[in-house]
mmCIF file as Biopython writes it, N, C-alpha, C and O atoms, coordinates in Angstrom:
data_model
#
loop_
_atom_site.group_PDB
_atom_site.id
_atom_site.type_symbol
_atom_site.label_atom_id
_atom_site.label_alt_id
_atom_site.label_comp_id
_atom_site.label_asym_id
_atom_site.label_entity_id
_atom_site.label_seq_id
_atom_site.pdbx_PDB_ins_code
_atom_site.Cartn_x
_atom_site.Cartn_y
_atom_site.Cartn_z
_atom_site.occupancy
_atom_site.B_iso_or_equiv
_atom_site.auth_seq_id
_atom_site.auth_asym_id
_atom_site.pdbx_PDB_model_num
ATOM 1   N N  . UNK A ? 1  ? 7.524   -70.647 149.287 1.0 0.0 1  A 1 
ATOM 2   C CA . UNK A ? 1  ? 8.277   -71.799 149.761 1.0 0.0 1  A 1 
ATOM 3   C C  . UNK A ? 1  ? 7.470   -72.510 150.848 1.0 0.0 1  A 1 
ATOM 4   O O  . UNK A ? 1  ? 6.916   -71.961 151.800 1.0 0.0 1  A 1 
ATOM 5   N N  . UNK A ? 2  ? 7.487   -73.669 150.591 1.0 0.0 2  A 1 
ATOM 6   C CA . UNK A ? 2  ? 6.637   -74.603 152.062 1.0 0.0 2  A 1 
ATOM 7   C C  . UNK A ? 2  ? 7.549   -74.492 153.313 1.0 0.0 2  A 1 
ATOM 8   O O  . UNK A ? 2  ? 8.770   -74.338 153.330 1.0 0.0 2  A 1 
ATOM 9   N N  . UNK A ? 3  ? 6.499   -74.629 154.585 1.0 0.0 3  A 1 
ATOM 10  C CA . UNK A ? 3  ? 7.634   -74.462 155.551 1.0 0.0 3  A 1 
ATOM 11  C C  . UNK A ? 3  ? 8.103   -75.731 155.336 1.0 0.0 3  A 1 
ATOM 12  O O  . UNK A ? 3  ? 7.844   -76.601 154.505 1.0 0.0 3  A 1 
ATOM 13  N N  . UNK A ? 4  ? 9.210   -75.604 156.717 1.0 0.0 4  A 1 
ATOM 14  C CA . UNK A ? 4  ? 9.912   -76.703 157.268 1.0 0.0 4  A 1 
ATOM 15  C C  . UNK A ? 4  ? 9.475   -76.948 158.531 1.0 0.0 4  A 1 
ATOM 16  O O  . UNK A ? 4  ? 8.790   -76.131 159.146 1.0 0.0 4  A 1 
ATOM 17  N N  . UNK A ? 5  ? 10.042  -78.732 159.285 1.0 0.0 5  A 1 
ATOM 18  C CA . UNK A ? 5  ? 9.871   -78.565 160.478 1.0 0.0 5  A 1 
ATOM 19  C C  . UNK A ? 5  ? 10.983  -79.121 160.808 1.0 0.0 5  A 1 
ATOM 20  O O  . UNK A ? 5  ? 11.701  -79.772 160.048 1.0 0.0 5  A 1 
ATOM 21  N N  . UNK A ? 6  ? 11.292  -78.762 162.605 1.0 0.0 6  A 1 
ATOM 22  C CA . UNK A ? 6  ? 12.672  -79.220 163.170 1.0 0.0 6  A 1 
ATOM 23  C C  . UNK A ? 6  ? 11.882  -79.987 164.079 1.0 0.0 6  A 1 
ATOM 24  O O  . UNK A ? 6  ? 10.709  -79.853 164.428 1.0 0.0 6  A 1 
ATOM 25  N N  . UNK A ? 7  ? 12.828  -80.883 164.418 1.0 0.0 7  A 1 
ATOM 26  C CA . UNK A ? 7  ? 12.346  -81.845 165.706 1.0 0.0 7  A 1 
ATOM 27  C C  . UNK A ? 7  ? 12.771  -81.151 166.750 1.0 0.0 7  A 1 
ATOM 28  O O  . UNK A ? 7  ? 13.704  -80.524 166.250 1.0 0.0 7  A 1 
ATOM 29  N N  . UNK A ? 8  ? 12.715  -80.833 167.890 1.0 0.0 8  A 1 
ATOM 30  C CA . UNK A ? 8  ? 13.289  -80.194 168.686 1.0 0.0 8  A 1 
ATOM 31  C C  . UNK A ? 8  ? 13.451  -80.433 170.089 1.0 0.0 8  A 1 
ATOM 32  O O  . UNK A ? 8  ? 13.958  -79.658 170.900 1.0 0.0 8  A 1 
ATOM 33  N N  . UNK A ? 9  ? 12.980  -81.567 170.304 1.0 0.0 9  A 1 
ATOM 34  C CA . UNK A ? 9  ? 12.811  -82.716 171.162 1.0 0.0 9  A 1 
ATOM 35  C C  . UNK A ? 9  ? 11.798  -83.734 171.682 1.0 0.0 9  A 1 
ATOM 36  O O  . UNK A ? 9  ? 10.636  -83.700 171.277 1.0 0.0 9  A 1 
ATOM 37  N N  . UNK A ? 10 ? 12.219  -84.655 172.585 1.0 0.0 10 A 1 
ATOM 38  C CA . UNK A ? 10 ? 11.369  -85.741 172.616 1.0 0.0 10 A 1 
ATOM 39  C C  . UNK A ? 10 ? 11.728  -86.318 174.042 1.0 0.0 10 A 1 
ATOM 40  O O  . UNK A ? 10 ? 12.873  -86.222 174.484 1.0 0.0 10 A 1 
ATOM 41  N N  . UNK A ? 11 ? 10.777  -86.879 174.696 1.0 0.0 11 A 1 
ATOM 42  C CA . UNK A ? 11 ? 10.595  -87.597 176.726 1.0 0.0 11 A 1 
ATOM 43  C C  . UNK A ? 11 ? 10.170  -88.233 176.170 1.0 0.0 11 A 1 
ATOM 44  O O  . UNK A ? 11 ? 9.916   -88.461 174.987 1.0 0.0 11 A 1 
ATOM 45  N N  . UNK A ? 12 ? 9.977   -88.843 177.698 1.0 0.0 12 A 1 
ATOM 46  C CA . UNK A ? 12 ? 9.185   -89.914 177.766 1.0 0.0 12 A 1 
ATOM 47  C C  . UNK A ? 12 ? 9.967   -91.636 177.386 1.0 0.0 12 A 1 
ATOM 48  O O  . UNK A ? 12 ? 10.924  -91.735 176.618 1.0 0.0 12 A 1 
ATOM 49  N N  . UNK A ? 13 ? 9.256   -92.980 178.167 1.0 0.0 13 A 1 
ATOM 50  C CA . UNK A ? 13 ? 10.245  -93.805 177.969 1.0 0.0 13 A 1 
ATOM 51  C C  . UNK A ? 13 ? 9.653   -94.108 176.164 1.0 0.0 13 A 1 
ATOM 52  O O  . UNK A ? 13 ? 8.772   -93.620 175.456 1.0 0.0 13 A 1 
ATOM 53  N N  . UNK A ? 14 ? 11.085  -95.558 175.935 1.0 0.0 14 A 1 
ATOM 54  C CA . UNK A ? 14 ? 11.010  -95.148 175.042 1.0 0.0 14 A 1 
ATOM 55  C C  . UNK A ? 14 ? 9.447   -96.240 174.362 1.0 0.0 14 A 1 
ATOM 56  O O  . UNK A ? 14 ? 8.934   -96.153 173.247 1.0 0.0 14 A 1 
ATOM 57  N N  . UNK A ? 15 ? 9.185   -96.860 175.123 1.0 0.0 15 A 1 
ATOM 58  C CA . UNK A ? 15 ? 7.683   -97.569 174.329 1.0 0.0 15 A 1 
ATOM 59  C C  . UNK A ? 15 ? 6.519   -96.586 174.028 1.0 0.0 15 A 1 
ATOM 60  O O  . UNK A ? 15 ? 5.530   -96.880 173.355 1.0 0.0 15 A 1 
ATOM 61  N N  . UNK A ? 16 ? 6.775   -95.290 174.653 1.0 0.0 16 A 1 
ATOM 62  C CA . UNK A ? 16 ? 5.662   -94.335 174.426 1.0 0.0 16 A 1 
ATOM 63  C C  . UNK A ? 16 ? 6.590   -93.223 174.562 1.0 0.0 16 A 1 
ATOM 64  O O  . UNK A ? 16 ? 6.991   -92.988 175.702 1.0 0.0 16 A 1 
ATOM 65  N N  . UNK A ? 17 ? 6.999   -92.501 173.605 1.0 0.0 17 A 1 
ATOM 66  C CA . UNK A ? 17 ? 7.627   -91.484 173.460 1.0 0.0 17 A 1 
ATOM 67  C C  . UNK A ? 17 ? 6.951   -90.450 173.297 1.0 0.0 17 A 1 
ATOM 68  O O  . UNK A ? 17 ? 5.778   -90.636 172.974 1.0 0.0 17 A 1 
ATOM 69  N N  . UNK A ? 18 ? 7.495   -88.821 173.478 1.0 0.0 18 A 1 
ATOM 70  C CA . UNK A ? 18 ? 6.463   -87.684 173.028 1.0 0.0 18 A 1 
ATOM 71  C C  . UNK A ? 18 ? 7.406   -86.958 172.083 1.0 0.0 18 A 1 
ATOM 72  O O  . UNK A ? 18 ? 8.568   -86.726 172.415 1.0 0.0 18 A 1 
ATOM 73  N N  . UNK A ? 19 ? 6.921   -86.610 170.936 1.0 0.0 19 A 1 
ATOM 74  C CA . UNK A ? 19 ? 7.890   -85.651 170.198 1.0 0.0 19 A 1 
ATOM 75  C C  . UNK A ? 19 ? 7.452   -84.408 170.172 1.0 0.0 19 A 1 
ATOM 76  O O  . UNK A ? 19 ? 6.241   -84.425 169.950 1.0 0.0 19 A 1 
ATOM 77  N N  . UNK A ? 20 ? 7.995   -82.982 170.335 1.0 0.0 20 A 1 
ATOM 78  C CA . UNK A ? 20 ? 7.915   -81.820 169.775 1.0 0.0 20 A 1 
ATOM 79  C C  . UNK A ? 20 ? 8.912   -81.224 168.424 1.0 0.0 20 A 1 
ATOM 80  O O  . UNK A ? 20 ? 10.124  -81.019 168.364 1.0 0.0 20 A 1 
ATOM 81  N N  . UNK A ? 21 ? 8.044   -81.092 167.618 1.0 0.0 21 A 1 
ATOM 82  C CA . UNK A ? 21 ? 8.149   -80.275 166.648 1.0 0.0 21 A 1 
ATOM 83  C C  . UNK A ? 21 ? 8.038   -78.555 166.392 1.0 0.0 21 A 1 
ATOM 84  O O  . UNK A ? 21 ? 7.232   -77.894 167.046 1.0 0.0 21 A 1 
ATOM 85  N N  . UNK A ? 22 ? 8.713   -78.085 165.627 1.0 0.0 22 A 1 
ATOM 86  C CA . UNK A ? 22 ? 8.291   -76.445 165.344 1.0 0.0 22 A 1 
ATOM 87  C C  . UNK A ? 22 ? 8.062   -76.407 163.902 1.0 0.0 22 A 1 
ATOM 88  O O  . UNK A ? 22 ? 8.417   -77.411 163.283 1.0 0.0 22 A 1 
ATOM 89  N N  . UNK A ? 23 ? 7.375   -75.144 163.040 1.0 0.0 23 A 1 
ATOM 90  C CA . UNK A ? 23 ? 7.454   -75.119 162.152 1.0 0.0 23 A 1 
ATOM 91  C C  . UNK A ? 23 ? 7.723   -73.756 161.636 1.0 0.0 23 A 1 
ATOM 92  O O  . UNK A ? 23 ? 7.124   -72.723 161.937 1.0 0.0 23 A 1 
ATOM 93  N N  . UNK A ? 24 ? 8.816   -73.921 160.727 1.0 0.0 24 A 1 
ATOM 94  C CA . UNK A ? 24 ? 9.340   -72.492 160.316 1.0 0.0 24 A 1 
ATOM 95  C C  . UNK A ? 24 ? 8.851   -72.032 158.728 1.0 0.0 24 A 1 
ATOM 96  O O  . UNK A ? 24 ? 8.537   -72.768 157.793 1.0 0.0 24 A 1 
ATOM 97  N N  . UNK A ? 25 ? 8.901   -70.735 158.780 1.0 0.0 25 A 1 
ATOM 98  C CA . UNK A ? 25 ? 7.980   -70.331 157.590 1.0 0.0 25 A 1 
ATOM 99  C C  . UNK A ? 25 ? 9.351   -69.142 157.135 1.0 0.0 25 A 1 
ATOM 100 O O  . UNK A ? 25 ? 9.711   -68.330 157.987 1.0 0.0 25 A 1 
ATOM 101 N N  . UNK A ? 26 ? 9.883   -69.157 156.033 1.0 0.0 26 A 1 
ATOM 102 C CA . UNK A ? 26 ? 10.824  -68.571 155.320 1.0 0.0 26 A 1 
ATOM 103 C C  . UNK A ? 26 ? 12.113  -68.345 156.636 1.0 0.0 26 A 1 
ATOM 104 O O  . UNK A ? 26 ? 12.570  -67.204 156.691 1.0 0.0 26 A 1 
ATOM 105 N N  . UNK A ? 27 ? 12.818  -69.631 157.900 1.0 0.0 27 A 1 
ATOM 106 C CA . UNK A ? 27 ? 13.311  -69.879 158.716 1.0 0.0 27 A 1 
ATOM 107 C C  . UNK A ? 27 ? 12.713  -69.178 160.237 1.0 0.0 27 A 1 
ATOM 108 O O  . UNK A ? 27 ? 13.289  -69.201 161.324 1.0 0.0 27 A 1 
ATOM 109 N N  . UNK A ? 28 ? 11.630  -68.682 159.969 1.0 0.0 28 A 1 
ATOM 110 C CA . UNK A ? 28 ? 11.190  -67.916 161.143 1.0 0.0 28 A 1 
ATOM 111 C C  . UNK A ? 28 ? 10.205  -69.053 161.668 1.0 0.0 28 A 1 
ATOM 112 O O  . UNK A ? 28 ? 9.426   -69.559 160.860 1.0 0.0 28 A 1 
ATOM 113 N N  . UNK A ? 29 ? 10.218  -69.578 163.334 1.0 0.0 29 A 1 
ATOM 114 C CA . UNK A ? 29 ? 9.305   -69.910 163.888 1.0 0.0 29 A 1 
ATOM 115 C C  . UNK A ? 29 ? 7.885   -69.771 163.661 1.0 0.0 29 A 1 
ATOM 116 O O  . UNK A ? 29 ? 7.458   -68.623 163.781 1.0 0.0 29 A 1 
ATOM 117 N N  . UNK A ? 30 ? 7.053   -70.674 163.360 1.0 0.0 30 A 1 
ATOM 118 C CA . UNK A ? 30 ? 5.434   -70.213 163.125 1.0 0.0 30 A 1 
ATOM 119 C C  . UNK A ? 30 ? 4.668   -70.885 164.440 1.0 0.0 30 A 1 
ATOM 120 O O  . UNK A ? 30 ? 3.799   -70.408 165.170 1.0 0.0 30 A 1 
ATOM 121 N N  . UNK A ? 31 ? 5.177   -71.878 164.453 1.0 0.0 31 A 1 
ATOM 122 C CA . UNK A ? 31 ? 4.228   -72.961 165.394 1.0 0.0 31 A 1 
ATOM 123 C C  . UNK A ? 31 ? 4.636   -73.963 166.208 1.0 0.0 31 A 1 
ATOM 124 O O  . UNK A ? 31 ? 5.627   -74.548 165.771 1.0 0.0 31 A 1 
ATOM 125 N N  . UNK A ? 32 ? 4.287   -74.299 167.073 1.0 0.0 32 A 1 
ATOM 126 C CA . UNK A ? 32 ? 4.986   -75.791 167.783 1.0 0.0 32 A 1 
ATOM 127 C C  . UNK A ? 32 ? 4.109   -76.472 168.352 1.0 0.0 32 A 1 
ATOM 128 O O  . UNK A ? 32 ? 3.203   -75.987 169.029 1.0 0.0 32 A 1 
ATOM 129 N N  . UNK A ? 33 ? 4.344   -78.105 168.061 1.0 0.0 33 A 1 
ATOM 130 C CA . UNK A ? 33 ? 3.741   -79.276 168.569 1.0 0.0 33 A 1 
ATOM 131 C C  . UNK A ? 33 ? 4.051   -79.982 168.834 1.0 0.0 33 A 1 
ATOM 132 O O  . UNK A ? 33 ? 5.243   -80.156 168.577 1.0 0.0 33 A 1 
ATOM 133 N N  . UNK A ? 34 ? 3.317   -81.083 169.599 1.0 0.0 34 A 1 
ATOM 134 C CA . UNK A ? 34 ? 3.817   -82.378 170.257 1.0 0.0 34 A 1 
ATOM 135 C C  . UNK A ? 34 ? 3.245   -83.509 169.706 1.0 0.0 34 A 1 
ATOM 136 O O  . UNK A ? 34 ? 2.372   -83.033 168.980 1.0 0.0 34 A 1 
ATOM 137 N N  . UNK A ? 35 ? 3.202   -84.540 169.616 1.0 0.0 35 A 1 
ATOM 138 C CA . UNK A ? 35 ? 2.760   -86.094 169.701 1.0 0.0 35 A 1 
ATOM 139 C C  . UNK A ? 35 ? 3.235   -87.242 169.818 1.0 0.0 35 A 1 
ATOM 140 O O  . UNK A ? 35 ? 4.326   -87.426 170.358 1.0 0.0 35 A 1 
ATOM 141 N N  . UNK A ? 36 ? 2.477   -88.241 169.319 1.0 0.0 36 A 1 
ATOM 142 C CA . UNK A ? 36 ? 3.482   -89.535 169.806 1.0 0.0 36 A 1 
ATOM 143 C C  . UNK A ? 36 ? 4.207   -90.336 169.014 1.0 0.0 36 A 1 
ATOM 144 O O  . UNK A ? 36 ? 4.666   -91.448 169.275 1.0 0.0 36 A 1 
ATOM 145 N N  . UNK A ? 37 ? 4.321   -89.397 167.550 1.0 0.0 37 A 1 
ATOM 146 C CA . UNK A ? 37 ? 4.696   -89.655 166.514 1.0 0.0 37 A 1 
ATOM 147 C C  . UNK A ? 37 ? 5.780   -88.780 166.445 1.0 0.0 37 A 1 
ATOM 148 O O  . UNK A ? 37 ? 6.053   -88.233 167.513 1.0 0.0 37 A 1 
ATOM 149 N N  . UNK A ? 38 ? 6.681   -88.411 165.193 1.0 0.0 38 A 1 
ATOM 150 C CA . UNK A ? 38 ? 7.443   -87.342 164.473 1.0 0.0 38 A 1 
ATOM 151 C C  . UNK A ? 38 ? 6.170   -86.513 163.730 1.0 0.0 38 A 1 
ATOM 152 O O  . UNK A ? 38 ? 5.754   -85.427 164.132 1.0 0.0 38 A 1 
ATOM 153 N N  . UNK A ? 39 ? 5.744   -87.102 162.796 1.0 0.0 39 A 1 
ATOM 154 C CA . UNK A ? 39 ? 4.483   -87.222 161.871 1.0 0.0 39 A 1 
ATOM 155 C C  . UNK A ? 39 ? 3.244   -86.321 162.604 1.0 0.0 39 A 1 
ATOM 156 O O  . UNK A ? 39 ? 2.694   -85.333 162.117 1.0 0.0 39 A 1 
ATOM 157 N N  . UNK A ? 40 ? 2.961   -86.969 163.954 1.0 0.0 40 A 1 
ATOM 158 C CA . UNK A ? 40 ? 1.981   -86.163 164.732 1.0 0.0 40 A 1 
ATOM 159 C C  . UNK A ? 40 ? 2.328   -84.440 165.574 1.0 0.0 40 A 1 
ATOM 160 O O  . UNK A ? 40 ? 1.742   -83.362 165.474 1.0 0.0 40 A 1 
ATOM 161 N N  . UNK A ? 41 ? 3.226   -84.765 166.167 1.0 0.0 41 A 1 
ATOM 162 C CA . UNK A ? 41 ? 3.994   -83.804 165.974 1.0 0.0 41 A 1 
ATOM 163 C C  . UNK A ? 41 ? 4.107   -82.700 164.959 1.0 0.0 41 A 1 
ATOM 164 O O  . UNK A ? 41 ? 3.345   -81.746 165.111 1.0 0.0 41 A 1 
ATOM 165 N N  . UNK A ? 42 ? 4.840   -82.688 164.074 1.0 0.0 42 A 1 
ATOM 166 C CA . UNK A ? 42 ? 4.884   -81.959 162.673 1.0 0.0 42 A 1 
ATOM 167 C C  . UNK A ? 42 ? 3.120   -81.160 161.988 1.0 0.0 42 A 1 
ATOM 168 O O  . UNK A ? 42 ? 2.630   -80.183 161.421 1.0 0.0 42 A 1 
ATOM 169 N N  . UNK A ? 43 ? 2.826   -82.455 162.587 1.0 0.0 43 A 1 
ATOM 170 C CA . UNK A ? 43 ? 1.116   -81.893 161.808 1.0 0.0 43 A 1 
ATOM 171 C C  . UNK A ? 43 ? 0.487   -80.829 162.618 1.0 0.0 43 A 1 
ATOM 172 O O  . UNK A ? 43 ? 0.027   -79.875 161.990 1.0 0.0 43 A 1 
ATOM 173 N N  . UNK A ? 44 ? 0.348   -80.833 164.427 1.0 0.0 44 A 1 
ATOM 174 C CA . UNK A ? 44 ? 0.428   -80.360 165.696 1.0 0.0 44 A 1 
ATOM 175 C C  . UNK A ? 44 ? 1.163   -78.886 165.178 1.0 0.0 44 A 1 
ATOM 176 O O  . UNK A ? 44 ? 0.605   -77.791 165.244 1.0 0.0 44 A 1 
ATOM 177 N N  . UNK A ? 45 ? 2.298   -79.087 164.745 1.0 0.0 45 A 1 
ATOM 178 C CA . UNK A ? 45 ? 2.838   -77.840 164.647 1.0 0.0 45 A 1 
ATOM 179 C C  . UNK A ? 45 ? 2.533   -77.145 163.254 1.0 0.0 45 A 1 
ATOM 180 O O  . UNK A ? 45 ? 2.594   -75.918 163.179 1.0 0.0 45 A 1 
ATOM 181 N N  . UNK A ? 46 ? 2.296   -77.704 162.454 1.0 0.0 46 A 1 
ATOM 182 C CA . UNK A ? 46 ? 1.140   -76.979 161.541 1.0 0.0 46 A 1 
ATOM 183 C C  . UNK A ? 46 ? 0.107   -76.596 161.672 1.0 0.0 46 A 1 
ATOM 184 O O  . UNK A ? 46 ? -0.088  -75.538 161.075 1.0 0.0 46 A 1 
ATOM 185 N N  . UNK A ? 47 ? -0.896  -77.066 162.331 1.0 0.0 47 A 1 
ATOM 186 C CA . UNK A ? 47 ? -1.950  -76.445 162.785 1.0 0.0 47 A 1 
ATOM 187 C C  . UNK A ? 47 ? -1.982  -75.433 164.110 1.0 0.0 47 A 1 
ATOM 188 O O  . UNK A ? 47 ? -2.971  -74.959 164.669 1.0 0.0 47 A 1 
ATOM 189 N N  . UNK A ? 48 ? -0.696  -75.277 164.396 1.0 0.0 48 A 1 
ATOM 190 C CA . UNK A ? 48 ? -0.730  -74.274 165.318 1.0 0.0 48 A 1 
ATOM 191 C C  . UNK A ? 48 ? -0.281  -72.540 164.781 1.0 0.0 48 A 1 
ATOM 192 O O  . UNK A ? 48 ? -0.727  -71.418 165.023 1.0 0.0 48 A 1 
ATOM 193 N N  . UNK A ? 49 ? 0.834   -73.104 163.946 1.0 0.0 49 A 1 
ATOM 194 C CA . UNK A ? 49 ? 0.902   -72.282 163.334 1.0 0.0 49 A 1 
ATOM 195 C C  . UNK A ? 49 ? 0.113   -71.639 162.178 1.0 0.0 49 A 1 
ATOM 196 O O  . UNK A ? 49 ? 0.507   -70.549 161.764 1.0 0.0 49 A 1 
ATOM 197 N N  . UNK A ? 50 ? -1.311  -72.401 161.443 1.0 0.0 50 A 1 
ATOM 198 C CA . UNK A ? 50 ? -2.182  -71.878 160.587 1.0 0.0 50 A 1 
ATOM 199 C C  . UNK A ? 50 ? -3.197  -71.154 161.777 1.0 0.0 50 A 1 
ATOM 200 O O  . UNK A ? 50 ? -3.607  -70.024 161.515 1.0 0.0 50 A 1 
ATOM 201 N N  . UNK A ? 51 ? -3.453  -71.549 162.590 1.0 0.0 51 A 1 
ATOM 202 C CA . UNK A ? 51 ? -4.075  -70.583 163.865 1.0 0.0 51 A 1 
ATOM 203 C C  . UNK A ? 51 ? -3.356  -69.615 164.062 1.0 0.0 51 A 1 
ATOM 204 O O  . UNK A ? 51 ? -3.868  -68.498 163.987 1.0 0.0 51 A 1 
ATOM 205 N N  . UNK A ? 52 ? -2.102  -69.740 164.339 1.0 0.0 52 A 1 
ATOM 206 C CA . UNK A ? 52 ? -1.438  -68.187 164.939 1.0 0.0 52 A 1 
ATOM 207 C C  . UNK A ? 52 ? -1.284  -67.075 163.476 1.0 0.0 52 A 1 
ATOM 208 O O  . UNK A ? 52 ? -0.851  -65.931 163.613 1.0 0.0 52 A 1 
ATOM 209 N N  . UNK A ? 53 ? -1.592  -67.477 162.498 1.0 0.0 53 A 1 
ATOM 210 C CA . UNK A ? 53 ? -1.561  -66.645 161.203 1.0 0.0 53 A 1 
ATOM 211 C C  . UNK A ? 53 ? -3.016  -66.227 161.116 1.0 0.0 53 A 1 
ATOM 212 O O  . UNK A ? 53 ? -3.298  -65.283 160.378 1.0 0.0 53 A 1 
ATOM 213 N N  . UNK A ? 54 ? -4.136  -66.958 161.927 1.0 0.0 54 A 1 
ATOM 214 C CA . UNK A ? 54 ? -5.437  -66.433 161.409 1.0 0.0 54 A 1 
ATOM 215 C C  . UNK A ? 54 ? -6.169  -67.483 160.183 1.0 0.0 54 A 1 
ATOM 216 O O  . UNK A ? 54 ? -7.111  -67.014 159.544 1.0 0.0 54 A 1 
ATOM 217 N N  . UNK A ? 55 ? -5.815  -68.554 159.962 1.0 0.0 55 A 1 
ATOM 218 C CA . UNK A ? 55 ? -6.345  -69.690 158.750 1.0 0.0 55 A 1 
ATOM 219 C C  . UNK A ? 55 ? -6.938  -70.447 159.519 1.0 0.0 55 A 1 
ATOM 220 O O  . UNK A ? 55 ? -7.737  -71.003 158.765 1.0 0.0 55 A 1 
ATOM 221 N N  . UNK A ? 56 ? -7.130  -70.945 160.745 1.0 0.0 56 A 1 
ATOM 222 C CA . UNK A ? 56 ? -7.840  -71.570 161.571 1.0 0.0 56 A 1 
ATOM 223 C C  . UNK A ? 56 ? -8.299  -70.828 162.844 1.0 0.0 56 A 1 
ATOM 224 O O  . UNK A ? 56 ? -7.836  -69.829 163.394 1.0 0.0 56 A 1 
ATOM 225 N N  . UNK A ? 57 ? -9.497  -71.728 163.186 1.0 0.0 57 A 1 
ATOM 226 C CA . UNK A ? 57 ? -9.756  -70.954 164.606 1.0 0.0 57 A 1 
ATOM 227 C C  . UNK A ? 57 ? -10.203 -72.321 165.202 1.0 0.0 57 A 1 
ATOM 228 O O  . UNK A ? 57 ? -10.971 -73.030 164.553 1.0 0.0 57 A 1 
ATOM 229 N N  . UNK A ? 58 ? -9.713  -72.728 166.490 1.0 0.0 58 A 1 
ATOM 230 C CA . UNK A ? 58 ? -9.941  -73.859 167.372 1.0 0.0 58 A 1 
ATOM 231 C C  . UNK A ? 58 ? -9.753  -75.331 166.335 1.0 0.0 58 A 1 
ATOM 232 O O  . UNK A ? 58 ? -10.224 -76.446 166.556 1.0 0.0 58 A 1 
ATOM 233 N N  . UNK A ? 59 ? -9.138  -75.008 165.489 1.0 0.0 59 A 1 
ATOM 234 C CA . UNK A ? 59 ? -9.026  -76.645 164.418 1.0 0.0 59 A 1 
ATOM 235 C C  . UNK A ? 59 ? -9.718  -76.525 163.020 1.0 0.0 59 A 1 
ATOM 236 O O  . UNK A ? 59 ? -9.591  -77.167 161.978 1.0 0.0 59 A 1 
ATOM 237 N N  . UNK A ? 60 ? -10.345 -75.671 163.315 1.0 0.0 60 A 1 
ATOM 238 C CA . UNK A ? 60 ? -11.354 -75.336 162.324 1.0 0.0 60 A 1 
ATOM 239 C C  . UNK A ? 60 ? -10.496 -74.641 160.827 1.0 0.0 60 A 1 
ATOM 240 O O  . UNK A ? 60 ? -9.927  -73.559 160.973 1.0 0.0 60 A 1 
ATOM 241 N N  . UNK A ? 61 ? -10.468 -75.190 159.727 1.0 0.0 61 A 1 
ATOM 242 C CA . UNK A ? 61 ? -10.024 -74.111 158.783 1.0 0.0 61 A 1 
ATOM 243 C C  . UNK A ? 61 ? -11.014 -73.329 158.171 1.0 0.0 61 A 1 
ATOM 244 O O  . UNK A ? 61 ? -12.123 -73.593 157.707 1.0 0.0 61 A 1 
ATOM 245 N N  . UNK A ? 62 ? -10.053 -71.842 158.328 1.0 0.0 62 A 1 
ATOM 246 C CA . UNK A ? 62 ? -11.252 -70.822 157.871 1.0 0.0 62 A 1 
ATOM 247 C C  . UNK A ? 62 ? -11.408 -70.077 156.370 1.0 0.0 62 A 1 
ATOM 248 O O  . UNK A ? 62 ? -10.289 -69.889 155.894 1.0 0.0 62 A 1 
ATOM 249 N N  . UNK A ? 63 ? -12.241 -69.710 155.696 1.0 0.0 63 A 1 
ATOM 250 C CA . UNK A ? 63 ? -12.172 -69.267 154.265 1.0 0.0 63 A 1 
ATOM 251 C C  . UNK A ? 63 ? -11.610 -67.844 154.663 1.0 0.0 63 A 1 
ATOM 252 O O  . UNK A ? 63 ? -12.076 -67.056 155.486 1.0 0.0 63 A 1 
ATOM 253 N N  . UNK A ? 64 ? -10.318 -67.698 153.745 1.0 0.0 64 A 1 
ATOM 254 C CA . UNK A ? 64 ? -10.059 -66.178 154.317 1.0 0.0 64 A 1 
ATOM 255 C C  . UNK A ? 64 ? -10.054 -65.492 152.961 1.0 0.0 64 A 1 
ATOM 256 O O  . UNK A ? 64 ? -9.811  -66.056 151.894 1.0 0.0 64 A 1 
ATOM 257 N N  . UNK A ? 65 ? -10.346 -64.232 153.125 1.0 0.0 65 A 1 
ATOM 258 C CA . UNK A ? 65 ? -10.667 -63.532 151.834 1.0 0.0 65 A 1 
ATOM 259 C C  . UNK A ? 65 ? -9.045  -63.017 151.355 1.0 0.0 65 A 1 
ATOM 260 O O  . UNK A ? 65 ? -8.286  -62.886 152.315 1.0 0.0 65 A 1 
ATOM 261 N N  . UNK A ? 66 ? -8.443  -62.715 149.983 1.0 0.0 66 A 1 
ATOM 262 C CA . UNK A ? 66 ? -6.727  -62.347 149.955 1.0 0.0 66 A 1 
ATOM 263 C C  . UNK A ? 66 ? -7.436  -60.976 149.139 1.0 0.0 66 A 1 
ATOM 264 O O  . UNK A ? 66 ? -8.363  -60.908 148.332 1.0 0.0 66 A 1 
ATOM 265 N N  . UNK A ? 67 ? -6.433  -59.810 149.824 1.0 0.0 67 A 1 
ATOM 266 C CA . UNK A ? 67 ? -6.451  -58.673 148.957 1.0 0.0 67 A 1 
ATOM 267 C C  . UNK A ? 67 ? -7.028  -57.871 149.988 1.0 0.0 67 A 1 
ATOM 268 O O  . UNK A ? 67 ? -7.285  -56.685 149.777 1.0 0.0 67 A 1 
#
């Protein structure tokens, strides 16, 4: 199943807003991000969470071996 993401809040006025996002993986928390988008955000929290699994390192995606 693909994750999901929740919005989970947002500052800032509103001509420059900041959003945080999370992203859940079978409803469990994986990752969380911010930007100045929903969109940026969401992506932020995908790539945090492919790092905290070990698929990235510093932004970088990594070839991981399965098995």
């Amino acid at each position: 199943e693909p994750p999901a993401y929740k919005l989970v809040g947002s500052s800032g006025p509103a001509h420059e807003p900041t959003f945080t996002a999370v992203a859940l993986v079978d409803g469990i928390r994986c990752g969380r991000g911010s930007g100045s988008s929903k969109k940026e955000a969401e992506a932020a929290a995908a790539l945090d969470a492919l790092e905290r699994m070990g698929y990235t390192h510093n932004g970088v995606i990594l070839q991981r071996k399965l098995g």
